[in-house]
C-alpha positions in Angstrom: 97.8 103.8 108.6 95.9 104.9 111.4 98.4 104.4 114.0 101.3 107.6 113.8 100.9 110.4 112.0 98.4 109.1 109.0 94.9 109.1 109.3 92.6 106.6 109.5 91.8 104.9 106.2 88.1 104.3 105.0 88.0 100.7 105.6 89.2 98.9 108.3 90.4 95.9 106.2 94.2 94.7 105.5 93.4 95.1 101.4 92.8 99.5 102.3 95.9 99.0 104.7 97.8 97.3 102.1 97.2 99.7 99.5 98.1 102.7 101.6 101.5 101.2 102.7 102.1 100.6 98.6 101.0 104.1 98.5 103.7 105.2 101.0 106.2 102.7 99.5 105.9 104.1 95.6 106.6 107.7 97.3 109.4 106.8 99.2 111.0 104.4 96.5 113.2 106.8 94.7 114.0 104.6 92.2 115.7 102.2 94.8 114.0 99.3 96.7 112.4 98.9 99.9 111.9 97.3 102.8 108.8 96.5 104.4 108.6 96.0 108.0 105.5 95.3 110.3 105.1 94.3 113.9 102.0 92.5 115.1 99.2 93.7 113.0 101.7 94.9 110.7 103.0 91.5 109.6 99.7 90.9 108.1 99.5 94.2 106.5 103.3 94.1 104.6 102.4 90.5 103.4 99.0 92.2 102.0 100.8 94.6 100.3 103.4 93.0 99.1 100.8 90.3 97.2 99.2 93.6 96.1 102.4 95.0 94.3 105.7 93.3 94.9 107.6 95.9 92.7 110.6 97.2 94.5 110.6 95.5 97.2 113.8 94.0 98.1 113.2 92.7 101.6 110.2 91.8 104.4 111.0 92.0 107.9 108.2 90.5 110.5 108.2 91.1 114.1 105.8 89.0 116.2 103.2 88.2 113.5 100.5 86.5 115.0 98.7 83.4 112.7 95.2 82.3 114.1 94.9 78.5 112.8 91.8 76.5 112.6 88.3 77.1 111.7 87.7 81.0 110.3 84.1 81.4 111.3 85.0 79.3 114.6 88.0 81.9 115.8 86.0 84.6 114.7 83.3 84.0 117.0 85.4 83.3 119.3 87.3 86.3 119.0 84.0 88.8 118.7 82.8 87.2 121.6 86.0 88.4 123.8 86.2 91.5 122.3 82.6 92.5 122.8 82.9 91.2 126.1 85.1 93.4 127.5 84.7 96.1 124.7 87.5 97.1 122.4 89.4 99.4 125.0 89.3 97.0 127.1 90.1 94.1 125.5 93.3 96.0 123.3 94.4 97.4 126.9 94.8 93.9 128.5 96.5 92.6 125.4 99.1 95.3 124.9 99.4 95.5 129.1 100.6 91.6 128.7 103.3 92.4 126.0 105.4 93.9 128.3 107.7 92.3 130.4 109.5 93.2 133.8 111.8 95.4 133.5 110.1 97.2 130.4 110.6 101.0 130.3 107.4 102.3 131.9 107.7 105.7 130.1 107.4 103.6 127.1 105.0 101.2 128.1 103.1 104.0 129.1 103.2 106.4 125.2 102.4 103.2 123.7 99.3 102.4 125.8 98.4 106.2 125.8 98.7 105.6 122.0 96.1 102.7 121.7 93.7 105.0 124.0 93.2 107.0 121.3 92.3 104.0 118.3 89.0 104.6 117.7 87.0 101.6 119.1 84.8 100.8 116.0 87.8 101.0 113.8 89.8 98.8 116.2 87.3 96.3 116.5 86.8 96.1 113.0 90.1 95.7 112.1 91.2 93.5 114.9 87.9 91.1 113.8 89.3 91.5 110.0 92.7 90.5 111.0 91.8 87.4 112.7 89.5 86.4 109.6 92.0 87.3 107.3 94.1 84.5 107.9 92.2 81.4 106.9 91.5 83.9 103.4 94.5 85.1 102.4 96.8 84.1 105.5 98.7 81.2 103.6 98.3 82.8 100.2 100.5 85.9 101.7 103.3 83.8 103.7 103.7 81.6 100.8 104.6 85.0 98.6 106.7 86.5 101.4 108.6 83.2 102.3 109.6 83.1 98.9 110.9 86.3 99.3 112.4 86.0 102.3 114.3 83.5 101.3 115.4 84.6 97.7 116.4 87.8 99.2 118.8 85.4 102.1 119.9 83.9 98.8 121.0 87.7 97.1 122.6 88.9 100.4 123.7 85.6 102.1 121.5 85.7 104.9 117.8 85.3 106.1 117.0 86.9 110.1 113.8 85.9 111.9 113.3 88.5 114.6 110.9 88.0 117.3 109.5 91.0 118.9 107.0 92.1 121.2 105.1 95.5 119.4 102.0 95.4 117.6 100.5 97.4 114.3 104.0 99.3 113.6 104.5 99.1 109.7 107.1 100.6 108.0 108.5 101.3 104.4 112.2 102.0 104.1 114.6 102.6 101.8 118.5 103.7 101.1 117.4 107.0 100.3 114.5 107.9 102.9 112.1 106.3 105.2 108.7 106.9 106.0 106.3 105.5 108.7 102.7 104.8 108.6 
């Protein structure tokens, strides 16, 4: 939500982001299960929903999911203070810029950072300030759930993948019938 062809949702919190992937996942369900897949930001947001409503889902896929250890209030100070430093833009711009490696396609590189241009900076900030937060309230909670999951599901189709990625806030719900991206 808030990233392709959705709109922003009212609250710039994983729990609205959560809900609106369940939203997208009960739509494109068909009676089959689903998938869940997030890069980045997006890690955070499938393990949200899938503690909100685990029904159908039959497999979680995390690319680069990013845990921020340690004291809440501390990292979250310490995370307001960079961002408001530099400003949102800013600060999203160098971080994205350093995801890419030589070599990386530059048209791409460049749609992607074209794509963040157009986040709206209070929604960014907010969010980005919400994710780090999130994880000393419901971070462990949520890899606990979707550990257990993983692995059950390895267990069901005799294997478990850990993919490691370098793409941030994609989230996606996919299943055998259709997919749809948030």
């Amino acid at each position: 939500p808030g990233h392709g062809a959705s709109g922003l949702p009212a609250d710039a919190t994983l729990a609205a982001l959560g809900s609106a992937v369940n939203a997208a996942k009960a739509q494109s369900a068909g009676g089959g299960g689903v998938i869940l897949i997030g890069h980045s930001l997006g890690c955070k947001v499938i393990r949200e929903a899938y503690a909100q409503s685990s029904q159908d889902v039959v497999g979680l896929v995390f690319i680069e999911g990013a845990f921020y250890p340690g004291d809440g209030d501390a990292v979250v100070k310490k995370a307001r203070d960079a961002v408001d430093r530099a400003g949102f833009a800013a600060h999203a711009r160098r971080h994205f810029t350093e995801m890419f490696v030589e070599g990386s396609d530059p048209a791409l590189r460049d749609s992607i950072l074209a794509r963040l241009d157009q986040v709206n900076p209070d929604f960014g900030r907010a969010l980005y300030l919400e994710a780090v937060a999130w994880d000393s309230v419901r971070g462990k909670e949520t890899s606990h759930e979707a550990l257990k999951t993983a692995v059950e599901t390895g267990m069901r189709f005799g294997n478990v993948g850990v993919i490691s990625g370098v793409c941030f806030g994609f989230i996606g719900v996919t299943s055998a019938s259709r997919g749809c991206a948030l």
